[in-house]
C-alpha positions in Angstrom: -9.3 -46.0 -41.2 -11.9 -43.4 -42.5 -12.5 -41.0 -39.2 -16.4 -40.3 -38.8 -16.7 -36.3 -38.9 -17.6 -34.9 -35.5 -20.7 -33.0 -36.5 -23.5 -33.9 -33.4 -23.9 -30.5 -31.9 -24.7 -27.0 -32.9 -21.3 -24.5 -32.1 -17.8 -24.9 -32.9 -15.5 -27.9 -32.6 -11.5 -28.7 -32.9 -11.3 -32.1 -34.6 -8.2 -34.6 -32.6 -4.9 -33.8 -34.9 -4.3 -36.2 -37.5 -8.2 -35.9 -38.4 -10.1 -34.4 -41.2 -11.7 -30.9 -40.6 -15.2 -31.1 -40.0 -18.0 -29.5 -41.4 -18.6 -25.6 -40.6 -20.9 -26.2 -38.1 -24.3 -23.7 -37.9 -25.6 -21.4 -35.6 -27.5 -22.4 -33.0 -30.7 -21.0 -34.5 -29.7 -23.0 -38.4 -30.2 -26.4 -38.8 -27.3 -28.2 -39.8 -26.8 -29.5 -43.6 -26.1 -33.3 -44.4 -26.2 -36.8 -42.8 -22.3 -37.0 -41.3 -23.3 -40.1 -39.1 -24.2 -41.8 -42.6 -21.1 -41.3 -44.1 -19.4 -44.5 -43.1 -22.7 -46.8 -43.9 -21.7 -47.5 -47.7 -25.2 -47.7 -49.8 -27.2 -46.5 -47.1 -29.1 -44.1 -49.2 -29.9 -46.8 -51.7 -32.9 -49.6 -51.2 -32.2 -53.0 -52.1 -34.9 -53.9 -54.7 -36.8 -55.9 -51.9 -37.5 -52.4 -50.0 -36.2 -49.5 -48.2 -32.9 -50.2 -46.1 -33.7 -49.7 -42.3 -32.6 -46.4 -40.5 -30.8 -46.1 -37.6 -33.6 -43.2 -36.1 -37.4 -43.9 -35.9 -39.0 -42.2 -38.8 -40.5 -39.3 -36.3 -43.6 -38.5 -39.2 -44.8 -41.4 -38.5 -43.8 -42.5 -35.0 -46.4 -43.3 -32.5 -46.1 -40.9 -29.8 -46.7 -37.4 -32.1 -47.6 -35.2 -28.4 -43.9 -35.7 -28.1 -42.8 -34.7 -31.5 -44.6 -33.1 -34.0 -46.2 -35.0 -36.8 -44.4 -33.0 -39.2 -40.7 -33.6 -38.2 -38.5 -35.7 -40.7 -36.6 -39.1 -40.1 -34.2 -37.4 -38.2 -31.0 -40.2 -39.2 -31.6 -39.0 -43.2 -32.3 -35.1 -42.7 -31.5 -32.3 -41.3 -31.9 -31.6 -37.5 -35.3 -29.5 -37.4 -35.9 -26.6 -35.3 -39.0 -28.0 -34.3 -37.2 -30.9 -32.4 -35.5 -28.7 -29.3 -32.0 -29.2 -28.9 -29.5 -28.7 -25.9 -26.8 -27.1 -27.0 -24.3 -28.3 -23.7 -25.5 -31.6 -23.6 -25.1 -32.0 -27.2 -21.9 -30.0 -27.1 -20.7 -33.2 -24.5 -22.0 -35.9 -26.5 -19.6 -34.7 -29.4 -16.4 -33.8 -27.3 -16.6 -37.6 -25.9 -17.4 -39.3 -28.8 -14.2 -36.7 -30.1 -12.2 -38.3 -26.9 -13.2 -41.8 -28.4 -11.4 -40.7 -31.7 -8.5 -39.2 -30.1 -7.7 -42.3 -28.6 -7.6 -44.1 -31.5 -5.0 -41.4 -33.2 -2.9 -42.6 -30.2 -3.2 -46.2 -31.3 -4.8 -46.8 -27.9 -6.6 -50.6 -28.4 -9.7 -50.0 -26.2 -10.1 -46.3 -28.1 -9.7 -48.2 -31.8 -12.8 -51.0 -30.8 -15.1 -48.0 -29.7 -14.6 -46.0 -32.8 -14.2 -49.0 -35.1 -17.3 -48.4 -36.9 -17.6 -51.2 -39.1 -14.2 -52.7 -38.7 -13.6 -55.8 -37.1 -12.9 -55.1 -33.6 -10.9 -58.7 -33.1 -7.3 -57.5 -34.0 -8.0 -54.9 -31.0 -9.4 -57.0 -28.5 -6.6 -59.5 -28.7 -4.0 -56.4 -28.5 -5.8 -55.3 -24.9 -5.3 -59.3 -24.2 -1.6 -59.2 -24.7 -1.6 -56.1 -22.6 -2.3 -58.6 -19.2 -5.3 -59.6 -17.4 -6.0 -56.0 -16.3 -5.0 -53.4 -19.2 -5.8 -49.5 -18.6 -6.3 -47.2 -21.3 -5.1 -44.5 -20.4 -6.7 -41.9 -23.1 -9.9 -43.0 -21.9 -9.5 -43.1 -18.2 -10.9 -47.2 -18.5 -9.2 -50.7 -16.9 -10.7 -53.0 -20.1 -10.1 -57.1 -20.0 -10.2 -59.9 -22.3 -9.5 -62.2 -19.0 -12.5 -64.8 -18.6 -11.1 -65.3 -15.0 -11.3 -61.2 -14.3 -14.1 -60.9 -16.1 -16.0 -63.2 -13.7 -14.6 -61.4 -10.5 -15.8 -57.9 -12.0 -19.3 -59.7 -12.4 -19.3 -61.4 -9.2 -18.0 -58.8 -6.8 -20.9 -56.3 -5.4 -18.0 -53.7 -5.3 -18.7 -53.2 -9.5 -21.7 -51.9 -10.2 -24.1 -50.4 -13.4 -24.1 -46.9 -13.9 -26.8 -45.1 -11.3 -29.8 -43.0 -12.9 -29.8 -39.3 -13.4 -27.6 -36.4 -14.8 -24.8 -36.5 -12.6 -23.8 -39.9 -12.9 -23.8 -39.9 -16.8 -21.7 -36.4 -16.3 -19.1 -38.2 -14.4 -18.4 -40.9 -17.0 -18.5 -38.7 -19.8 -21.8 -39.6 -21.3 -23.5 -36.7 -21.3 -27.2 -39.0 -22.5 -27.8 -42.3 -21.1 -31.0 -44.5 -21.5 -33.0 -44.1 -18.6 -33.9 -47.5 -18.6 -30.6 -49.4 -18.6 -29.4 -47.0 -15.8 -29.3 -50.1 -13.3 -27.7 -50.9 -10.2 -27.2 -54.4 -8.6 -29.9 -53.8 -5.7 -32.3 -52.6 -8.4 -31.8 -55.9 -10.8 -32.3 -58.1 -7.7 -35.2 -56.4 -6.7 -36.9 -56.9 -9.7 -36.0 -59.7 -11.2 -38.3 -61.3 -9.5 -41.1 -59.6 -11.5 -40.1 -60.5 -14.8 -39.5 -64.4 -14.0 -41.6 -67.0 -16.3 -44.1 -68.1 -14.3 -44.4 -64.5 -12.4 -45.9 -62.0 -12.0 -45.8 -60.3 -15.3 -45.1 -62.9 -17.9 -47.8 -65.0 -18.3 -45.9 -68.1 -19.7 -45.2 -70.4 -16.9 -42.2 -71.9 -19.0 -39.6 -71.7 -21.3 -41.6 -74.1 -23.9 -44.6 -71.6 -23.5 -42.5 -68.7 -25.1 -40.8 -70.9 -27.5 -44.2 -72.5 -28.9 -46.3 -68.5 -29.2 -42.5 -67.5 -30.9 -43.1 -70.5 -33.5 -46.5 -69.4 -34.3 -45.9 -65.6 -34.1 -42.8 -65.8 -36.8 -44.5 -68.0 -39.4 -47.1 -65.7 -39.8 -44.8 -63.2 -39.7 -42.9 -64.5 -42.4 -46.0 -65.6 -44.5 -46.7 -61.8 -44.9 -43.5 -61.1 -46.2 -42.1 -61.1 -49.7 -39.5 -63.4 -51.7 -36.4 -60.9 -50.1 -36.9 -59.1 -47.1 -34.3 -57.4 -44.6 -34.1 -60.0 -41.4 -33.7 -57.9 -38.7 -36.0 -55.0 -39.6 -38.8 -57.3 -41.6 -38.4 -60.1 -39.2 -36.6 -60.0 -36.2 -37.6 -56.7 -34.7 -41.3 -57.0 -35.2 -41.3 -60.4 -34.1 -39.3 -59.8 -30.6 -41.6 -57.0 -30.0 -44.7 -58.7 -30.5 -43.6 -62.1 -28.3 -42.5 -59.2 -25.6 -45.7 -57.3 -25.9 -48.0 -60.6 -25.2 -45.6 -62.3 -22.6 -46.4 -58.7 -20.9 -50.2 -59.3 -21.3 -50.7 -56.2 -23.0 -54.1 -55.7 -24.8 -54.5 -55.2 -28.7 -54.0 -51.6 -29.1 -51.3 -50.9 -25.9 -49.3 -54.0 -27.7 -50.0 -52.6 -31.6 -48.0 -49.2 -29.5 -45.8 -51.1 -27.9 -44.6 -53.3 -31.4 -43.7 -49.5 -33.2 -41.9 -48.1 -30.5 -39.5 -50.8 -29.0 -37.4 -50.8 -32.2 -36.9 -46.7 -31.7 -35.2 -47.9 -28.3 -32.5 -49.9 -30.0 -29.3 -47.5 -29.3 -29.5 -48.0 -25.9 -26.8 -50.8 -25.0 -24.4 -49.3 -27.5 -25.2 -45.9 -25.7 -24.1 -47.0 -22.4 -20.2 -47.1 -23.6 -20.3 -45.0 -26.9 -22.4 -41.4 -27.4 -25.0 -42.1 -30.2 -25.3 -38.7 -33.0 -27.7 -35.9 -31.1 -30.1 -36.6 -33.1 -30.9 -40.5 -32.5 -30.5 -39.8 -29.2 -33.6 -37.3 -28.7 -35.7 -39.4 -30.5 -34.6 -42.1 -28.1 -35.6 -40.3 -25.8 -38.9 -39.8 -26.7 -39.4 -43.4 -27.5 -38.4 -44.0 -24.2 -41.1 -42.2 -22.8 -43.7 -43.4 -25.1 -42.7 -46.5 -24.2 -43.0 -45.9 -20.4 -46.4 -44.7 -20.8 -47.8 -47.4 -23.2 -46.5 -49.9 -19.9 -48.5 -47.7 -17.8 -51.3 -48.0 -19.5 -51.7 -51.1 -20.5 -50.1 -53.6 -17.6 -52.5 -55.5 -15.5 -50.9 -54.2 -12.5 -49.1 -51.2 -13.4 -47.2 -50.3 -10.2 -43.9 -48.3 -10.4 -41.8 -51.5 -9.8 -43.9 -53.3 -12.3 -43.4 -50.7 -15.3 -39.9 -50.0 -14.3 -39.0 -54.2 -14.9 -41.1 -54.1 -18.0 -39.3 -51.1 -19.8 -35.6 -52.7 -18.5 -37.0 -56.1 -19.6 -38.4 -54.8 -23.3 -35.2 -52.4 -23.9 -32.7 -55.2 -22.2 -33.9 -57.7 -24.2 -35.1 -56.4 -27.6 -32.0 -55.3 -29.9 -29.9 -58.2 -27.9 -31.6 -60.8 -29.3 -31.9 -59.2 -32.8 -28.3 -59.3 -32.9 -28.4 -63.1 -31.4 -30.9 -64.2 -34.0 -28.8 -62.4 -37.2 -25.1 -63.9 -36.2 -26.9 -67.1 -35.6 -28.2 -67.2 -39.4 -24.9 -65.4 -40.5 -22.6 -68.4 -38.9 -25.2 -71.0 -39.8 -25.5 -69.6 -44.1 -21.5 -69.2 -43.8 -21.0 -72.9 -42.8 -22.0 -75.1 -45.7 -24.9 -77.5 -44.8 -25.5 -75.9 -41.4 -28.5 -74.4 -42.4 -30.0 -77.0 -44.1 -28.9 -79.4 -40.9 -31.2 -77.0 -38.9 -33.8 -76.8 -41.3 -34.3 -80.6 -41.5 -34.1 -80.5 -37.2 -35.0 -77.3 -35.5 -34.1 -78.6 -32.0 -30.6 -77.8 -33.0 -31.2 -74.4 -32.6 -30.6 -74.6 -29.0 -26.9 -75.2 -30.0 -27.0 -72.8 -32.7 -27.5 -70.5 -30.2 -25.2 -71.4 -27.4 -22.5 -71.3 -30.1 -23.2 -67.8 -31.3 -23.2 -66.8 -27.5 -19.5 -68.4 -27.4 -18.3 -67.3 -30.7 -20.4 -63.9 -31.7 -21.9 -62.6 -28.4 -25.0 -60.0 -29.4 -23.3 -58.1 -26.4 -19.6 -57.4 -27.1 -18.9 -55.2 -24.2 -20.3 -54.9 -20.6 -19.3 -51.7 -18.6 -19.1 -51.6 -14.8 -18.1 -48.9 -12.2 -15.8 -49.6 -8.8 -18.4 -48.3 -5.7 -15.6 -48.6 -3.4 -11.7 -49.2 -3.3 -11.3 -52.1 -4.3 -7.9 -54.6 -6.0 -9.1 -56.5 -9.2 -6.3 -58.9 -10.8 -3.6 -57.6 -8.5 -4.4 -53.9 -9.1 -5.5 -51.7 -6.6 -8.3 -49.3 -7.9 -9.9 -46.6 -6.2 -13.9 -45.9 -6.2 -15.0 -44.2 -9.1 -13.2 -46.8 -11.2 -14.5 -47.7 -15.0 -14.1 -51.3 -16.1 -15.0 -52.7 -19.3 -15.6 -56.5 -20.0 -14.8 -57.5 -23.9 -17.2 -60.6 -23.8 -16.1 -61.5 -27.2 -12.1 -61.7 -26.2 -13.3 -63.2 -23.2 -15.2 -65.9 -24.5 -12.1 -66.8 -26.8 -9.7 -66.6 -24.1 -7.3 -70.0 -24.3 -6.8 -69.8 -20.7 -10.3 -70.7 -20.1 -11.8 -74.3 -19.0 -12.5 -75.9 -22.4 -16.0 -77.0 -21.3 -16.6 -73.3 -19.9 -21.0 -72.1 -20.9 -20.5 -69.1 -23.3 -20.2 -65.9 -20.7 -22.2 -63.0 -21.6 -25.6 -61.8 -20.6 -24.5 -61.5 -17.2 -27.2 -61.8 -14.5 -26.1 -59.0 -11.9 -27.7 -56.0 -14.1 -30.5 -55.9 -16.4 -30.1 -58.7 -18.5 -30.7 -60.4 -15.0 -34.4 -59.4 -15.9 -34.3 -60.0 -19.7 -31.2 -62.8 -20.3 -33.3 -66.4 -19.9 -35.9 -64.4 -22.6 -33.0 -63.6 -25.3 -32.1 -66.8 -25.5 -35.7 -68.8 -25.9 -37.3 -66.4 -28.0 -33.9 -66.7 -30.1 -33.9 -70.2 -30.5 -37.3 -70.6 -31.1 -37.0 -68.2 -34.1 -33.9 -69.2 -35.1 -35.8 -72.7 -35.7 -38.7 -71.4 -37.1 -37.1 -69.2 -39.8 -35.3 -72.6 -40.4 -37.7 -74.9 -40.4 -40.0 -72.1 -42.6 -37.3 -71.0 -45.0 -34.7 -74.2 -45.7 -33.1 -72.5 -48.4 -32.4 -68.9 -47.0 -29.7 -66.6 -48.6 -28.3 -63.6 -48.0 -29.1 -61.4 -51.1 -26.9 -58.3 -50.7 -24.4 -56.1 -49.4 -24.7 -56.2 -45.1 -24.3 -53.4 -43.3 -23.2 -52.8 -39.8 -24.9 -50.0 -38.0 -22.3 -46.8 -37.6 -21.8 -46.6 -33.4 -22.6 -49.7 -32.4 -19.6 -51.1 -30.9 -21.3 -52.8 -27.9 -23.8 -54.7 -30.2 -22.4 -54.4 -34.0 -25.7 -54.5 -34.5 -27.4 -55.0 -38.6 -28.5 -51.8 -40.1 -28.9 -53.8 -43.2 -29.5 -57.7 -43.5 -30.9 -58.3 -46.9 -31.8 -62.2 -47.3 -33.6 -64.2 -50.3 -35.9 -67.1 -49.5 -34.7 -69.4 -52.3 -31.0 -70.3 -53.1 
């Protein structure tokens, strides 16, 4: 395995034994040289002939929100960090120590620290080593009870005594995530109480119906992919503008609010893999801002923009955006892999309702959900005190041979945010998993994919380079 160099934060760092030396790392006052987060993204530097490979950072010259960061500053995942973007030397000093912690665990052949640092790597061989570990296995480098159980896994999700990480500082100081999204920093009570807002036929969302969204989807992604060219990337030319866009108009938001609201959501799309594994400094602060831009864009431009109201749409937009990015490209991976499938869907695009329910089973969007024990409580025979970190492998879980046969694909659990954003994922998936189909019968990859670096929770596509004709 090729360790990642441990290069987020201005000041000095000790890398785990075993691993390379870092780079000399600057002065607080110097920027630092180089791209380290790149390093393990082969070809990133290169465009495919059909355009410029996607970045893993909003392009901060030209990102929509330039009171936040100056119009000047560079794309912040290809360039040096600028001293014009501030920088917090202890948070950032955190963020690398735990993301060196990650490492570490890994150098002590630790299964749950391997998956969070795997990078690129299939994560599989690991998850099934935590599975033969019992129905309750505890790292103990990381401090974490992890589970490839489906039976455990539903008592975690069931059982008000696991909760989502709570807002502010000190809670992402006690897990060892020195940044957290704002937005995904949800507790039970919070999902239930505002659920409510984001259901079709709601408040908010002015669809009354799942075949609502499905149709405005249809219509949005052909003319979405009439504008595009013979090879595009499909999930930063298609899937990403086109989840944003269905979002923005569910949400009612008028032309130039939604036109805002289209540019920014992709800039939010660390956040899930942020909640388990610490994203480079740099992608985070312009997270940050994006999440704020964001915030105020909602503000703006909701019909009724109460607190509650612009709270569920941010948790909504963010909960829902990168997931079903991810849904939409392992759906078209597992469909091109299988020989006919696509054509089958091309020729019917009702089977993308199955399409999808498969690629839920077999290659969740979300490979890992994270909960935290509120209160003493036993789980699989094992008493564990408050304070507790569990993590969920909904991958293993979903391919545990202990499970009902007939069991509905678990993932996207409804106790946290997805219990705003879940049913959305998977209709505005299907719906453009059938309309790329039914548009583009003989799609083909056309290139090398690449797996964004830190994305363990999503293993989400940096790079998806596809070819309309075969």
């Amino acid at each position: 395995m090729t360790a990642e160099p441990l290069t987020d934060a201005p000041g000095r760092a000790t890398a785990p034994a075993g691993a390379p030396a870092p780079e000399p790392l600057p002065d607080r006052a110097t920027a630092p040289t180089g791209t380290p987060d790149r390093a393990i993204t082969p070809d990133h530097g290169t465009a495919p002939s059909h355009g410029a490979a996607p970045t893993d950072a909003p392009d901060l010259a030209t990102a929509p929100y330039p009171e936040a960061v100056p119009t000047d500053a560079p794309d912040l995942a290809t360039a040096p960090y600028p001293e014009a973007v501030p920088t917090d030397p202890r948070r950032a000093r955190g963020n690398q120590l735990t993301r060196a912690a990650q490492w570490f665990a890994g150098t002590r052949n630790d299964p749950y620290g391997l998956i969070l640092r795997s990078g690129t790597e299939d994560p599989r061989p690991h998850e099934e080593r935590v599975r033969a570990g019992g129905p309750l296995f505890h790292s103990a480098p990381l401090d974490t009870w992890v589970t490839a159980d489906r039976a455990v896994a539903e008592a975690v999700v069931a059982d008000p005594a696991f909760d989502g990480p709570r807002p502010g500082p000190e809670a992402a100081a006690g897990d060892g995530l020195p940044y957290r999204s704002a937005v995904l920093a949800v507790d039970r009570e919070t999902a239930a109480r505002l659920a409510p807002l984001t259901a079709l036929g709601g408040p908010m969302l002015w669809a009354p119906e799942e075949e609502c969204v499905e149709k405005r989807t249809v219509t949005l992604a052909r003319a979405l992919l009439a504008g595009l060219g013979d090879r595009f990337d499909l999930a930063e030319d298609f899937a990403r503008p086109l989840v944003g866009r269905v979002i923005g108009e569910q949400l009612g938001l008028p032309e130039a609010a939604h036109e805002r609201f289209v540019r920014i959501l992709p800039d939010c799309r660390h956040a899930l893999d942020g909640l388990l594994c610490p994203q480079p400094h740099a992608v985070v602060r312009a997270a940050e801002r994006a999440e704020a831009a964001l915030s105020a864009v909602l503000a703006e431009g909701l019909y009724e923009a109460g607190a509650d109201s612009v709270r569920a749409a941010r948790i909504l937009a963010v909960g829902a955006a990168e997931t079903t990015v991810v849904l939409v490209a392992n759906a078209v991976r597992r469909l091109l892999a299988e020989p006919g499938a696509w054509q089958r869907l091309a020729a019917d695009p009702a089977l993308a309702a199955g399409a999808v329910a498969d690629t839920l089973r077999l290659a969740p969007p979300v490979r890992l959900e994270t909960r935290t024990a509120r209160a003493d409580t036993v789980l699989a025979g094992t008493a564990l005190p408050a304070g507790s970190r569990v993590t969920l492998l909904v991958a293993a879980v979903n391919r545990d041979p202990a499970a009902p046969a007939d069991a509905a694909p678990f993932g996207l659990p409804g106790d946290l945010h997805f219990a705003l954003s879940g049913r959305l994922v998977r209709v505005i998936a299907r719906a453009a998993l059938g309309a790329l189909a039914g548009a583009l019968p003989a799609l083909r990859t056309d290139g090398e994919e690449v797996t964004r670096p830190r994305s363990p929770v999503l293993a989400a596509p940096a790079r998806l380079p596809v070819a309309r004709t075969a």
